[in-house]
C-alpha positions as CSV (number, residue, x, y, z in Angstrom):
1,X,-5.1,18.6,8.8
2,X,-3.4,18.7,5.2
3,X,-2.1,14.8,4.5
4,X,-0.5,13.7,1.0
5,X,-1.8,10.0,1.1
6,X,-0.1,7.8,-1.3
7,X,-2.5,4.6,-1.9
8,X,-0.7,1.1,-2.8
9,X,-3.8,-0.6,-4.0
10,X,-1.4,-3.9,-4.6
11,X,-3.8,-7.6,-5.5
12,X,-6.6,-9.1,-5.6
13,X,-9.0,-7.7,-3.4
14,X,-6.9,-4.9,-2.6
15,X,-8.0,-2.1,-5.5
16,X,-11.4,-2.5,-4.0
17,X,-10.4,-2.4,-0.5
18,X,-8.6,0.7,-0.9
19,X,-11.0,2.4,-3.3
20,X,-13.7,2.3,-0.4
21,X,-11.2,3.1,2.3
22,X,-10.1,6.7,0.0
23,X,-13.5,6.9,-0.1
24,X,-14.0,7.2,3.7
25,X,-11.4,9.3,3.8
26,X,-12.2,11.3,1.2
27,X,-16.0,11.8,3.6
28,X,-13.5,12.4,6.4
29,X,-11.8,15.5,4.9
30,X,-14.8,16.8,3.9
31,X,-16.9,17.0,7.2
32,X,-13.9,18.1,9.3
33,X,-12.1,20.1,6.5
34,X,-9.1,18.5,6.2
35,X,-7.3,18.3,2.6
36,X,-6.4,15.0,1.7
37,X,-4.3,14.5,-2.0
38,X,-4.1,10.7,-3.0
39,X,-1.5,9.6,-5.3
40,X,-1.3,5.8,-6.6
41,X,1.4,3.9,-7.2
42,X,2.4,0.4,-7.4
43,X,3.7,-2.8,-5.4
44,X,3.7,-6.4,-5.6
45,X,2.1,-8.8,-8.6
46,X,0.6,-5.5,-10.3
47,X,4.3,-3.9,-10.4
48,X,5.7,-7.2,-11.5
49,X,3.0,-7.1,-14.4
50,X,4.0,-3.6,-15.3
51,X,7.9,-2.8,-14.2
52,X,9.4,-6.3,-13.3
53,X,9.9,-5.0,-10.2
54,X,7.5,-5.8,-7.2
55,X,8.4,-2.4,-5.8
56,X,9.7,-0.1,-8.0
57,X,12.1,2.9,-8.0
58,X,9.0,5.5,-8.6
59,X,7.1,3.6,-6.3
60,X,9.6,4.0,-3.3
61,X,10.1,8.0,-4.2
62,X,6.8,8.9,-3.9
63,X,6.5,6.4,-0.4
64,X,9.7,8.8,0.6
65,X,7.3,12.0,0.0
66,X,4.2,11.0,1.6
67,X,3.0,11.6,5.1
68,X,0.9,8.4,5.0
69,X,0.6,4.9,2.8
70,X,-2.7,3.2,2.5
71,X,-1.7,-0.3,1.5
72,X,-3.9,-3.4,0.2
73,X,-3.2,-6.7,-0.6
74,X,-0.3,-8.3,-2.0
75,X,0.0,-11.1,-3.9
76,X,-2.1,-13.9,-5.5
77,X,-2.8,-17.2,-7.5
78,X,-1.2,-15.8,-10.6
79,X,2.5,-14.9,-8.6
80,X,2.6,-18.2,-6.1
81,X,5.3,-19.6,-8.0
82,X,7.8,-20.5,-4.8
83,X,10.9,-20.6,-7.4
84,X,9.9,-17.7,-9.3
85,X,13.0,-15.2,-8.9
86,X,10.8,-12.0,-7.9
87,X,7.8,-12.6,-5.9
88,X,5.1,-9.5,-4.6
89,X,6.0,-10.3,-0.9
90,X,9.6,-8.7,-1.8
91,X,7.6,-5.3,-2.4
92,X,6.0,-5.3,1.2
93,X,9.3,-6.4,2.6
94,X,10.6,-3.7,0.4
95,X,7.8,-1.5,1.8
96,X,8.8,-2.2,5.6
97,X,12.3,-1.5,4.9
98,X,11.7,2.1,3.4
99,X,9.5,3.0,5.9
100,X,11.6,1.5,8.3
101,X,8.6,-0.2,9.9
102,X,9.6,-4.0,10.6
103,X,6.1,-5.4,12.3
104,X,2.6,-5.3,11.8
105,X,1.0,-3.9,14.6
106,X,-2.4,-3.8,15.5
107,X,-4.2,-2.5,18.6
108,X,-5.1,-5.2,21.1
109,X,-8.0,-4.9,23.7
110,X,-7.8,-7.7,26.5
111,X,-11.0,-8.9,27.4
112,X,-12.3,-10.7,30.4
């Protein structure tokens, strides 16, 4: 399998978060020889810090262009401002929308 994964590291814990899950990966490709190619980019508070813009225009090309998006968290202390005009949420929402993904959704095993 070739994939080009394009890693949205995002907040908080998130750059450490995805830094270990590339690294899986990364161990995943190499015992079943698949090629993986990881590209970063950013969304929420850390593209506010950098662009204004909690999901910018580069960010959403190279979404457009990838076969997968590893995403971590969003958001923190330093952007909780509920009046503050751009928020990091808006990236993930912006996120959902060019992916056209509109839920989170997560296997579910019933138990007894």
């Amino acid at each position: 399998m070739k994939a080009n994964i394009f890693v949205l590291a995002g907040d908080g814990v998130g750059p450490e978060v995805t830094a270990e899950a590339e690294r899986v990966l990364r161990g995943v490709a190499s015992r079943f020889s698949h090629a993986f190619e990881f590209r970063a980019g950013l969304i929420g508070g850390a593209a506010i810090d950098a662009a204004a813009d909690p999901f910018p225009a580069e960010t959403r090309a190279l979404v457009a262009a990838a076969d997968a998006v590893l995403l971590g968290a969003v958001g923190g202390p330093k952007w909780s401002d509920p009046a503050a005009p751009v928020r990091p949420e808006q990236g993930l929402l912006a996120l959902r929308a060019a992916m056209n993904v509109y839920a989170n959704l997560r296997p579910v095993q019933p138990h007894e």
